[in-house]
C-alpha positions as CSV (number, residue, x, y, z in Angstrom):
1,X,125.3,31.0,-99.2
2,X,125.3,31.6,-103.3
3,X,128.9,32.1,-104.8
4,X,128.7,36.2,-106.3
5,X,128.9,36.7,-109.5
6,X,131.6,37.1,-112.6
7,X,131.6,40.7,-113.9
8,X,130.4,40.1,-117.5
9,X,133.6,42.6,-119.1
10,X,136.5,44.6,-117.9
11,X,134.3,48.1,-118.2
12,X,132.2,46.3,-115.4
13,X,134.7,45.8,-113.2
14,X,134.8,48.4,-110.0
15,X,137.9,49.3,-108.6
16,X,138.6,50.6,-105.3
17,X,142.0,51.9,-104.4
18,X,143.3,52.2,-101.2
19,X,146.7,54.1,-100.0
20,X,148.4,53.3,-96.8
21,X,151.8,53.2,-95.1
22,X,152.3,49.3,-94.3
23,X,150.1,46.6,-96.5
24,X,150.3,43.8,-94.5
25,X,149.4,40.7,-96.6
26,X,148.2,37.6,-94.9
27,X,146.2,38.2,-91.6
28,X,147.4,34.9,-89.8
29,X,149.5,34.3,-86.8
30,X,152.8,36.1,-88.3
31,X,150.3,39.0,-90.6
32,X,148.5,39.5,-87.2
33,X,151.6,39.9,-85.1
34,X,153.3,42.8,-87.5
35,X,150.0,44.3,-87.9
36,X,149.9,44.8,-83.7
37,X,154.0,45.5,-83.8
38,X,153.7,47.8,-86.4
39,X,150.4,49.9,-84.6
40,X,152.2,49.7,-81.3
41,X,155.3,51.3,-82.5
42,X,153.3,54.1,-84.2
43,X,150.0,54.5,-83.5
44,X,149.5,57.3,-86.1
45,X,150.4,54.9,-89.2
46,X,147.6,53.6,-91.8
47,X,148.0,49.5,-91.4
48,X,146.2,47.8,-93.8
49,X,145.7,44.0,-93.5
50,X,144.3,41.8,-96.8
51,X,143.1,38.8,-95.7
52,X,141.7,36.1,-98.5
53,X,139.6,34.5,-95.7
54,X,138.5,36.2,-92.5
55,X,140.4,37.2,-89.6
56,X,139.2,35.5,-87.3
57,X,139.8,31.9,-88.4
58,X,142.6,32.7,-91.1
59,X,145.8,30.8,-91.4
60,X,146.9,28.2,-89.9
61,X,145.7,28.1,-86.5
62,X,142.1,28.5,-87.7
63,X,141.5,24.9,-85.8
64,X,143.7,25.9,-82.7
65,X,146.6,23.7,-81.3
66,X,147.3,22.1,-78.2
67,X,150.5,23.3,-78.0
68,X,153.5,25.9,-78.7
69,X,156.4,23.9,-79.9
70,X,159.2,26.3,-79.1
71,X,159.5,28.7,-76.3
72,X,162.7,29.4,-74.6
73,X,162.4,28.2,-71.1
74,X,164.0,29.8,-67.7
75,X,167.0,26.8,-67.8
76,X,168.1,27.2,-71.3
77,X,169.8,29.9,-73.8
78,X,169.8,31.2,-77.0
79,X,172.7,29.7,-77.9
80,X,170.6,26.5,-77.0
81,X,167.9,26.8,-79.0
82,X,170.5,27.7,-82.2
83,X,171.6,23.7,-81.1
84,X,169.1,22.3,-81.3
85,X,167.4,23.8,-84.2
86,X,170.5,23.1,-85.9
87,X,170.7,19.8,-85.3
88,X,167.0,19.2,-86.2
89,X,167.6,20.7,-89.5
90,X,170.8,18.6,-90.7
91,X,173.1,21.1,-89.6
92,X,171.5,24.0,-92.4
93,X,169.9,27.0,-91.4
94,X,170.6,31.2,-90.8
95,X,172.4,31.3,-87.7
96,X,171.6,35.1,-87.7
97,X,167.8,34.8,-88.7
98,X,167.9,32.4,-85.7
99,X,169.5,34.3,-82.8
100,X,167.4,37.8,-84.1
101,X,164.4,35.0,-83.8
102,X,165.1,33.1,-80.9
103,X,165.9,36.6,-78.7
104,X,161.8,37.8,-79.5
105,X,160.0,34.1,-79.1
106,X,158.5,34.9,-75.8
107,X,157.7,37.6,-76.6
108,X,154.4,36.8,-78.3
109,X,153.5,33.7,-76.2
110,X,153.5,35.6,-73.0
111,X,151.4,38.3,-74.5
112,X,149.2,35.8,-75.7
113,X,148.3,34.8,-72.4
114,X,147.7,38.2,-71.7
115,X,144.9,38.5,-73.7
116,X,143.1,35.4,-72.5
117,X,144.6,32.0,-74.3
118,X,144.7,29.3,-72.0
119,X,148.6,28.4,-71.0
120,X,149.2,25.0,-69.2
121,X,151.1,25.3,-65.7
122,X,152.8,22.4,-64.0
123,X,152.0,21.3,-60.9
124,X,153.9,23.8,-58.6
125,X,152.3,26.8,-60.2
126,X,155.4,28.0,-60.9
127,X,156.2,26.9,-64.8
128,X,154.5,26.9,-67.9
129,X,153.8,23.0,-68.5
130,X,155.9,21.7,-70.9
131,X,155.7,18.7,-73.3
132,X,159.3,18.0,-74.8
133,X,162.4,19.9,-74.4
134,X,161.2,23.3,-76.6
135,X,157.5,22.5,-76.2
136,X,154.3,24.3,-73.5
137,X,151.0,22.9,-74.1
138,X,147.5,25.1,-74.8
139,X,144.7,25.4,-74.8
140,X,144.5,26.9,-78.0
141,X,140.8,26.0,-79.6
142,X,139.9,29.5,-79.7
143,X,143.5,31.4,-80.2
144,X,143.0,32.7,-83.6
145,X,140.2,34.4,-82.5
146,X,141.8,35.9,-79.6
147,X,144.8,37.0,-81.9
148,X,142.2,38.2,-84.4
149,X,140.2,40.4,-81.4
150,X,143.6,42.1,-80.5
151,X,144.7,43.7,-84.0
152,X,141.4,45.2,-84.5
153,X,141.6,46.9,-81.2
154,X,144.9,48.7,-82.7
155,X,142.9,50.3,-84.7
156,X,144.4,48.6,-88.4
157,X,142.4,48.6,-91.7
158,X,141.2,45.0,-92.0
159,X,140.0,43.6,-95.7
160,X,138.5,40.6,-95.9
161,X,138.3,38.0,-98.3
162,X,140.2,39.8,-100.6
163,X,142.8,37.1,-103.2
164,X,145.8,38.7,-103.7
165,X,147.4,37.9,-106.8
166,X,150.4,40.0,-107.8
167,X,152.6,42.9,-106.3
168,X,152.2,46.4,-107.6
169,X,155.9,47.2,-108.7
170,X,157.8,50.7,-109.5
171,X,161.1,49.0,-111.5
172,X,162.4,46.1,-109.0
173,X,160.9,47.8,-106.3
174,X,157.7,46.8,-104.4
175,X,154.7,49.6,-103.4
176,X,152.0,47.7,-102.9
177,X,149.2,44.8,-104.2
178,X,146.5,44.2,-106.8
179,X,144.3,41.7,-106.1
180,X,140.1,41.0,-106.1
181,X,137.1,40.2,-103.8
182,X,135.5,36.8,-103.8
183,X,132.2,38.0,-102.7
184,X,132.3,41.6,-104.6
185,X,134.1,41.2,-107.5
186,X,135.7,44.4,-107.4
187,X,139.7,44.7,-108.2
188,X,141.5,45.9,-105.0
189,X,144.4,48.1,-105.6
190,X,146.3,49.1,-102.1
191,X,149.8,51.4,-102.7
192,X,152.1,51.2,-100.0
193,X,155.1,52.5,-99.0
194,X,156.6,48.9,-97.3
195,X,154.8,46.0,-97.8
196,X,154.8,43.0,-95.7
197,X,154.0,39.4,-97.3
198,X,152.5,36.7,-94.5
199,X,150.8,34.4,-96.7
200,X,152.2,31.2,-95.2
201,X,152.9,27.8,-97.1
202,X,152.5,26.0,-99.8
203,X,149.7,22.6,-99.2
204,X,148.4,21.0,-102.4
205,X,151.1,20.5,-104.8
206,X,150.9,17.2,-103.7
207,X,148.4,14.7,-103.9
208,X,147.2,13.3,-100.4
209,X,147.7,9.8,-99.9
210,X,143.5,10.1,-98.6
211,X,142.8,11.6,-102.6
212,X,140.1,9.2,-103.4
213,X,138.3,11.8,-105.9
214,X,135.5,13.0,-103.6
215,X,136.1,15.8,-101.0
216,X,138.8,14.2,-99.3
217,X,141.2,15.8,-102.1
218,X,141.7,18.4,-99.6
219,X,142.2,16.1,-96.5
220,X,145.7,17.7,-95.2
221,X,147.6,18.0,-92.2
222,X,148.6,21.7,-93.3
223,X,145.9,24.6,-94.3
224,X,144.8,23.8,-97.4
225,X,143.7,27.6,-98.2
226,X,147.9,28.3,-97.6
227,X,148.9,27.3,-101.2
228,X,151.9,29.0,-101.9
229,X,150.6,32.5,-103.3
230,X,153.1,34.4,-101.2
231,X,156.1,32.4,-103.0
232,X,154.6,33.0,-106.5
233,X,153.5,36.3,-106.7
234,X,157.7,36.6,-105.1
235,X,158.9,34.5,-107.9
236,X,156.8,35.9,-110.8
237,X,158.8,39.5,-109.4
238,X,162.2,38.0,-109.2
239,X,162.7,37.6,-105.9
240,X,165.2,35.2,-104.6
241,X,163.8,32.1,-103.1
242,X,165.8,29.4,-100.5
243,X,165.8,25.6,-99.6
244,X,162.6,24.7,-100.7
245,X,164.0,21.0,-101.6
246,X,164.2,20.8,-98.1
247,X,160.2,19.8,-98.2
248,X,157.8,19.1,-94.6
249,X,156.8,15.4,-94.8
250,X,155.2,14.6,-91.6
251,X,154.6,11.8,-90.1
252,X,150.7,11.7,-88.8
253,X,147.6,10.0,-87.5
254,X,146.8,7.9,-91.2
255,X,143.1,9.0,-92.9
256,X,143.2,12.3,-90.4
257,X,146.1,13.7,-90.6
258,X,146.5,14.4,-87.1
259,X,150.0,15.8,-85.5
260,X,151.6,12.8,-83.2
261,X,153.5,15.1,-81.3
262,X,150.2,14.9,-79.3
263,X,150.6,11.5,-78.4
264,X,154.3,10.3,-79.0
265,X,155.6,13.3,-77.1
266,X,152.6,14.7,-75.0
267,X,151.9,10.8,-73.6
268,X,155.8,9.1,-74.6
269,X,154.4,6.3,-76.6
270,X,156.8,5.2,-78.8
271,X,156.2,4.6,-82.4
272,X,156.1,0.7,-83.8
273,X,155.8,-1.2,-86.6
274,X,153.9,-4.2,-87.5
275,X,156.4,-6.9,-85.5
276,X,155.9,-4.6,-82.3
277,X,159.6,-3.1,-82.3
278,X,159.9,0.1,-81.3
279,X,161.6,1.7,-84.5
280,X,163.4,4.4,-83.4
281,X,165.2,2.7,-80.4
282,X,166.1,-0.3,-82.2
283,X,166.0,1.1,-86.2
284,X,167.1,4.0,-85.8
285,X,169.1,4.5,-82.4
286,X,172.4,5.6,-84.8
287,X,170.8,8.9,-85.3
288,X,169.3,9.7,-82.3
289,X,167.0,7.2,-81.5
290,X,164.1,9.1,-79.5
291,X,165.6,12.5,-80.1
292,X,166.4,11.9,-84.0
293,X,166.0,14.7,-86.1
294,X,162.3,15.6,-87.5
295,X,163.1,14.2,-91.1
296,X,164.0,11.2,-89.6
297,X,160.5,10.5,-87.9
298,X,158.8,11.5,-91.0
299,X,161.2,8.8,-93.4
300,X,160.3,6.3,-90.6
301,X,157.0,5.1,-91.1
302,X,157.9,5.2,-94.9
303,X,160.7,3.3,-95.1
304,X,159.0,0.3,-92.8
305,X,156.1,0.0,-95.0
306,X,158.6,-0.3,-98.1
307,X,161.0,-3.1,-96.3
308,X,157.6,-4.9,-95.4
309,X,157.2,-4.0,-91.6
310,X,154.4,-2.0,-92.3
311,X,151.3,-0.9,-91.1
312,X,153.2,1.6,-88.4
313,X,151.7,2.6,-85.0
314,X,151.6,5.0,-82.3
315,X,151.8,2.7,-79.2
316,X,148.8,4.1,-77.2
317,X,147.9,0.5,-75.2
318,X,149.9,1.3,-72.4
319,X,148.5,4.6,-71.5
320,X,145.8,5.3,-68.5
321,X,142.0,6.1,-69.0
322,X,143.2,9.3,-67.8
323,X,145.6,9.8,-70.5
324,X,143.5,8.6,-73.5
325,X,141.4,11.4,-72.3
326,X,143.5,14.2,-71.8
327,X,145.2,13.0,-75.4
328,X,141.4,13.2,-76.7
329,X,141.2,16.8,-75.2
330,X,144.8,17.9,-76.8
331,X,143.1,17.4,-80.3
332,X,140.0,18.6,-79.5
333,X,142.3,21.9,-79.6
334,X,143.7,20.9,-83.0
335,X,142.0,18.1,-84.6
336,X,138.7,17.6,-83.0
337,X,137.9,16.0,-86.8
338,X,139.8,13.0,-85.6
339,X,138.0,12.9,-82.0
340,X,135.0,12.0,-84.2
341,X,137.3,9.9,-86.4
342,X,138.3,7.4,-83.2
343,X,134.8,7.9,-81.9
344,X,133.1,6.2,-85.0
345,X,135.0,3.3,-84.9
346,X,134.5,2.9,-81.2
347,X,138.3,2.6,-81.1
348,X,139.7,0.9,-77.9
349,X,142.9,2.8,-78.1
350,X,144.4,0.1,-74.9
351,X,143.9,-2.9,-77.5
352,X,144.3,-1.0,-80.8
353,X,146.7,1.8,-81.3
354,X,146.8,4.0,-83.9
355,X,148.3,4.2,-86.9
356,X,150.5,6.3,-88.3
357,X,151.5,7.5,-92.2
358,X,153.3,10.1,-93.7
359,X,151.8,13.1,-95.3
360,X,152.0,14.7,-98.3
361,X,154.9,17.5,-99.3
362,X,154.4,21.0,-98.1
363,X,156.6,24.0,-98.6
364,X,156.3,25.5,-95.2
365,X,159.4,28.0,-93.7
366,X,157.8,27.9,-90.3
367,X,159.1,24.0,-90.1
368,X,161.7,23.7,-92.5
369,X,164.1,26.5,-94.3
370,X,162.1,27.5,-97.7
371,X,161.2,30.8,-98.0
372,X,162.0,34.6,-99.2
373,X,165.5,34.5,-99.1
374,X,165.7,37.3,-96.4
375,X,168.0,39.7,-94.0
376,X,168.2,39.6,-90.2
377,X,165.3,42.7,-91.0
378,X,163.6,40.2,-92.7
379,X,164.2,42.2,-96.0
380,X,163.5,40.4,-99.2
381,X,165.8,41.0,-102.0
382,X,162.8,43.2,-103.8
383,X,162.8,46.3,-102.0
384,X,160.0,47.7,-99.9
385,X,159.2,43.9,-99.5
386,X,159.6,42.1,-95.8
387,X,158.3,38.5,-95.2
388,X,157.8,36.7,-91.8
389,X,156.8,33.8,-90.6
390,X,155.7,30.4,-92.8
391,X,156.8,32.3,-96.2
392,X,160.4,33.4,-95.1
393,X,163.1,31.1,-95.6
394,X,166.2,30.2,-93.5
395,X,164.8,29.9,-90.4
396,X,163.3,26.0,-89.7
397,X,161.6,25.2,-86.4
398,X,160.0,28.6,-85.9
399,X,156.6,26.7,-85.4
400,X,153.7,28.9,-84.0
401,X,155.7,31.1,-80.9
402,X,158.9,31.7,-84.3
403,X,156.5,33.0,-86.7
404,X,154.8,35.3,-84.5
405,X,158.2,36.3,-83.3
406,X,159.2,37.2,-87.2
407,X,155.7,39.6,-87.4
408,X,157.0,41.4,-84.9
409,X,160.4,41.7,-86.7
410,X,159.6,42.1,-89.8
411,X,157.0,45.3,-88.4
412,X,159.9,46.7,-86.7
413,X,161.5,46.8,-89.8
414,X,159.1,48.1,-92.1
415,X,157.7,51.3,-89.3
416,X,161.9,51.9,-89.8
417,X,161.9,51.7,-93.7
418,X,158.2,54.0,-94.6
419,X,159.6,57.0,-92.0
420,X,161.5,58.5,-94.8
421,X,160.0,56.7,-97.8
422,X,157.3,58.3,-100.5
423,X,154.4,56.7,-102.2
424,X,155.9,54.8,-105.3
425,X,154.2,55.9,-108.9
426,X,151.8,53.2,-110.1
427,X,151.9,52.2,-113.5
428,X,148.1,52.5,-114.9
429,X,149.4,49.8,-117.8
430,X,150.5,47.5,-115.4
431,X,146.6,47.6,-113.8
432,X,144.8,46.9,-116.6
433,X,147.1,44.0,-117.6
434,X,146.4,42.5,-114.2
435,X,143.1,43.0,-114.3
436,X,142.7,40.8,-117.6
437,X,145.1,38.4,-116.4
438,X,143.2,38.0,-113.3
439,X,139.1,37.8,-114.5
440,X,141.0,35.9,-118.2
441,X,139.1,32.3,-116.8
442,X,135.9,34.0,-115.6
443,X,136.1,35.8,-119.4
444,X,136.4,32.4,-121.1
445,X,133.8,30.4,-119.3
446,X,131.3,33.3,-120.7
447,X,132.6,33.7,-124.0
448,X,133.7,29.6,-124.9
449,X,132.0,27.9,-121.9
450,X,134.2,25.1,-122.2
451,X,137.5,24.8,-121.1
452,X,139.6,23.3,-118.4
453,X,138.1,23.5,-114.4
454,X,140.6,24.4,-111.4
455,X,139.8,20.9,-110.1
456,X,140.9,19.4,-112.9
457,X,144.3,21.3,-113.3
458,X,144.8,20.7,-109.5
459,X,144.3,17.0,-109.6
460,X,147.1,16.9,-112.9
461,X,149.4,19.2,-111.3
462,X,149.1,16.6,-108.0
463,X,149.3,13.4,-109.4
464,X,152.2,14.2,-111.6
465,X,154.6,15.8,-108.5
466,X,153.3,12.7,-106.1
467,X,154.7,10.5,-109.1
468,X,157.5,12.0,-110.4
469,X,159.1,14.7,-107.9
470,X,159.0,12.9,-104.6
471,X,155.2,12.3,-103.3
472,X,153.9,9.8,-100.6
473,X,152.8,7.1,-103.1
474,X,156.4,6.8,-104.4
475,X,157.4,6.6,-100.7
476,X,159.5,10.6,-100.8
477,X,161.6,9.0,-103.0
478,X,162.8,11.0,-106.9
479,X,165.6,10.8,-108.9
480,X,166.7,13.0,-111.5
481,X,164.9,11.3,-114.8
482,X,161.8,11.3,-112.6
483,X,161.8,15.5,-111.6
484,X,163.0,16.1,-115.6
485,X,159.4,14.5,-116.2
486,X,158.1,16.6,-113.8
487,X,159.4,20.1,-115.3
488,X,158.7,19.2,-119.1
489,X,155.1,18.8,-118.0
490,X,154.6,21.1,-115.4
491,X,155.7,22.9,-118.7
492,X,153.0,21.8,-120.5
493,X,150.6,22.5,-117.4
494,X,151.5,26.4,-117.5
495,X,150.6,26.4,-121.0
496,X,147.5,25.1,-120.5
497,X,146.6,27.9,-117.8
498,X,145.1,29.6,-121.1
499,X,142.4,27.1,-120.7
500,X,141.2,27.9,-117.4
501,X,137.5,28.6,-117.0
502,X,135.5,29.6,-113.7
503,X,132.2,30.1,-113.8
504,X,132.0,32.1,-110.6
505,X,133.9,34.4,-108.0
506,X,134.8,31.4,-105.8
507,X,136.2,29.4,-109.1
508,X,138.3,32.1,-109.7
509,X,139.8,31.9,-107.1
510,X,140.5,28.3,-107.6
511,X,141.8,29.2,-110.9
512,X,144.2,31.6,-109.4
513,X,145.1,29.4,-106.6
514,X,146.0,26.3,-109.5
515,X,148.5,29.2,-111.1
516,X,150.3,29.9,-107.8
517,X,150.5,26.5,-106.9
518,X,152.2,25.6,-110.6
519,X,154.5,28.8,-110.2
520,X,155.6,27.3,-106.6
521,X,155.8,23.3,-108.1
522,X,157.9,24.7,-111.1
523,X,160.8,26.2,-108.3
524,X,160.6,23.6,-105.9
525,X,161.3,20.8,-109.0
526,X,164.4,22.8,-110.0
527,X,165.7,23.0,-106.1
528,X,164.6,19.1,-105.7
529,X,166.9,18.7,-109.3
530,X,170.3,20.9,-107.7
531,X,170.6,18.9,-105.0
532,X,172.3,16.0,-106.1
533,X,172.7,14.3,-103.1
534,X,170.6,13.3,-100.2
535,X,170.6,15.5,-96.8
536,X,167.3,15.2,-95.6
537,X,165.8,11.5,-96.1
538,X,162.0,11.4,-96.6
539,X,162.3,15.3,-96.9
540,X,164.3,15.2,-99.9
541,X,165.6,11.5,-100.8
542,X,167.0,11.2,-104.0
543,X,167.1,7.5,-105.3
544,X,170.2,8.1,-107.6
545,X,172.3,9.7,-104.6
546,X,171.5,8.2,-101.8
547,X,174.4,9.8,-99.7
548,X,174.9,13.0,-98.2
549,X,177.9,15.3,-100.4
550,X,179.2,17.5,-97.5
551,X,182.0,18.7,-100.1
552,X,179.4,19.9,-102.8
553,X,176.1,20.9,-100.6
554,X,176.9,21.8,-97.2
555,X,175.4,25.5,-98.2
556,X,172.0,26.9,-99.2
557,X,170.5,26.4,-102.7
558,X,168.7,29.3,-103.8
559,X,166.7,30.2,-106.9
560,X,166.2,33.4,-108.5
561,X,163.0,33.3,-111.5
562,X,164.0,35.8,-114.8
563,X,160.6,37.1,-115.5
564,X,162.3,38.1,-118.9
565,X,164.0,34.7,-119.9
566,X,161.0,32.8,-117.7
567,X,163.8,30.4,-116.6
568,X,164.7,29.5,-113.4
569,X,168.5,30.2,-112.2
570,X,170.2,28.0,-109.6
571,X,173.1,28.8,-107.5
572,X,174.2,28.8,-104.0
573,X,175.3,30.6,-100.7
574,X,177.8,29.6,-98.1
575,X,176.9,28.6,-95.0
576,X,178.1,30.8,-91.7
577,X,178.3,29.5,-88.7
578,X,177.7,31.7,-85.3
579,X,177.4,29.5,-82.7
580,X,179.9,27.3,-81.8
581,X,180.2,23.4,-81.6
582,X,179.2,20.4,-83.7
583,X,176.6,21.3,-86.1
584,X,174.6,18.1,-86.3
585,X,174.6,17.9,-82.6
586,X,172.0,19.5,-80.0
């Protein structure tokens, strides 16, 4: 398919404006759940989800998973999920986003089923079939679509491939989006008296340890279409942001980026390095050993390769024929790429196992804490603005089941909010400003026809956080002179957003999606610089304090952008614990 078209001037530029009661932005796993909530609630409210991609394979389970990584089960509380979330996240996260969570998880997962995705049983019948203490296995190839299927049979407007790119505002107050068509061209413009922002996470700050220059550049284990715009289009507003120096690094399957949940969990082989040790029993038994926190199996295969027991492995030469297929099907449900992968190389998984690597960075609330600083409503601090699911903050471990659970809260919330709310006033200035800012690089390319590509921008803005702020090549590992670099040239980077050019619809977009991403990099440099200490190693590991400062940091660091200074504020909020019992202990 041909990329459209740039409109040659603003004059030539067709609008199309759009009021409704709810804009739900982002139509993924959380945007689809809110959209449903919201619909189900009150069937006689306008709904209206913008999607940049399409619907039906949107967000991040556009590939499917093998499995749901939290779901309450019949034997265990809330109170035990709070534990253990808890004591996965280093003892930091909202105890109250948590319990309001944790009391809707099923909710979702059972309804899913409902409506025709595959849910393991064990053998009895009786139970889902689980794989971990928190975890049910899929079959989830085709859940997206299902998901998908179900919010259009509510009866919600549904707008595809539409980029958002800022929020409409009225003062400090959100009433809708702006934003444009990839395949039209025309400027979409959707009023709305609560708006709901389900965008996901940030991938591509970072560059992959696969970058070799060719496509690969985009060779992730998160969705490489989720780069942050939810945050930035926040932070260009004001709104206060949480945690996001408390980064996902993953360890995964290495050139594929596969999840090794699926094996080490799904299959219990045990991780090892080159000498054949099994690192987490022997290496790291002080924390946890098998049931060490998530940061700790990311900073594992990291840290052998650096003390020179590297290449690291997923022990799979133990398992059956019978298991090395099952494990086969799992990622045919996630990562059927690296099916193909294993199948090229006519890999004998029972004499070669596989390897393992860490990922690049992500900013991802669904798995860690950064995010929209929010309310148990899930209430931004810019009014008529609710986030949910990867793009909320405060709430780590939510995984698929969480931030479908924080749709449905955050809908809840907003059907409350519109009943006695009005249409906001929209500023015609503030349009046509927008408009230039947004169709500036398409402009350029036709008027200069030189400049600087999205690509190019991209692979800057990556190689110089994997360098200097804490990127798999330097091992996760920054200290302060390093992330100073960092923030004088990302500096130097947003200046140079005045050389942008696109030549068509879809390189605008890339254009846009290289300004988010720098907006995003910019915060998460200043939260990586607060934190003078180091709480989550291979997360966040800082070189020049190597400890953890329970005295100084045992709270949230949050950020708050002054769109009229264009500096970013630091400061901090206490920590409140709910549950009781040892915080670093499931």
């Amino acid at each position: 398919m041909s990329r459209a078209k740039m409109p040659s001037s603003l004059e030539k530029i067709e609008e199309v404006r759009i009021d409704t009661d709810i804009l739900i932005i982002g139509a993924g796993n959380a945007g689809c759940f809110a959209a449903i909530e919201a619909k189900r609630l009150n069937p006689d409210l306008q709904v209206t989800l913008m999607e940049k991609a399409h619907i039906d394979r949107s967000g991040c389970l556009a590939g499917g998973m093998d499995a749901i990584n939290t779901y309450i089960k019949k034997d265990r509380t809330i109170e035990d999920f709070v534990r253990w979330s808890r004591s996965q996240a280093g003892g930091l996260l909202r105890e109250d986003l948590t319990i309001s969570m944790a009391e809707v998880l099923n909710k979702p997962i059972e309804e899913w089923e409902e409506w025709g995705m595959p849910i393991k049983y064990e053998a009895d019948g009786d139970e889902y079939k689980t794989r971990g203490k928190w975890d049910i296995t899929i079959s989830g190839s085709e859940m997206k679509v299902i998901l998908a299927e179900k919010t259009r049979e509510t009866g919600c407007e549904i707008i595809n491939r539409v980029v958002a790119t800022n929020y409409l505002m009225e003062g400090n107050k959100v009433i809708g989006a702006i934003g444009f068509g990839v395949r039209d061209g025309k400027v979409y413009v959707i009023r709305a008296k609560a708006t709901i922002i389900a965008t996901g996470g940030a991938a591509g700050l970072y560059k992959p340890y696969q970058n070799d220059g060719n496509d690969s550049h985009h060779q992730l284990w998160y969705a490489p279409f989720n780069v942050g715009t939810g945050f930035a289009i926040g932070i260009r507003q004001g709104a206060e942001m949480t945690t996001f120096e408390m980064r996902w690094c993953a360890t995964r399957t290495k050139d594929f980026n596969g999840p090794i949940d699926t094996i080490s969990v799904g299959y219990k082989t045990p991780m090892i390095n080159c000498k054949g040790e099994q690192i987490l029993k022997t290496r790291y038994a002080h924390l946890g050993g098998d049931a060490a926190p998530r940061y700790i199996r990311a900073n594992l295969p990291m840290d052998e390769w650096r003390e020179g027991r590297g290449p690291c492995y997923v022990d799979t030469t133990h398992m059956t024929p019978d298991q090395i297929h099952d494990m086969k099907y799992d990622y045919l449900n996630e990562r059927p790429s690296y099916v193909l992968f294993l199948a090229s190389r006519a890999q004998d998984l029972n004499k070669e196992p596989i390897e393992i690597y860490g990922s690049d960075p992500y900013i991802v609330g669904g798995h860690t804490a950064s995010g929209y600083w929010v309310d148990v409503k899930r209430a931004t601090t810019l009014p008529g603005l609710y986030a949910c699911g990867d793009v909320a903050g405060g709430t780590p471990n939510k995984f698929v089941g969480g931030c479908a659970a924080e749709g449905i809260l955050s809908a809840r919330a907003a059907v409350e909010y519109v009943a006695d709310i009005q249409q906001g006033i929209i500023n015609e200035e503030q349009i046509l400003i927008e408009k230039e800012r947004i169709f500036a690089p398409g402009f350029r390319h036709i008027s200069v026809g030189d400049g600087v590509k999205p690509r190019e921008m991209e692979e800057r803005l990556q190689r110089l956080m994997d360098e200097y702020a804490g990127g798999v090549h330097q091992f996760f590992r920054m200290n302060k002179e390093g992330l100073e670099y960092a923030l004088r040239n990302l500096k130097i980077l947003k200046d140079q957003v005045k050389y942008l050019i696109a030549s068509d619809l879809h390189e605008l977009m890339d254009a846009h999606e290289v300004i988010d991403r720098l907006d995003v990099a910019q915060v998460l440099v200043h939260h990586l610089m607060f934190r003078e200490e180091t709480r989550w190693p291979g997360w966040q590991s800082r070189a020049d304090f190597p400890e953890k400062n329970d005295q100084k940091y045992d709270c949230f660091v949050n950020s708050r952008y002054n769109p009229e200074t264009k500096e970013v504020e630091m400061f901090t909020r206490p920590y409140e614990q709910i549950i009781s019992g040892d915080r670093l202990k499931a």
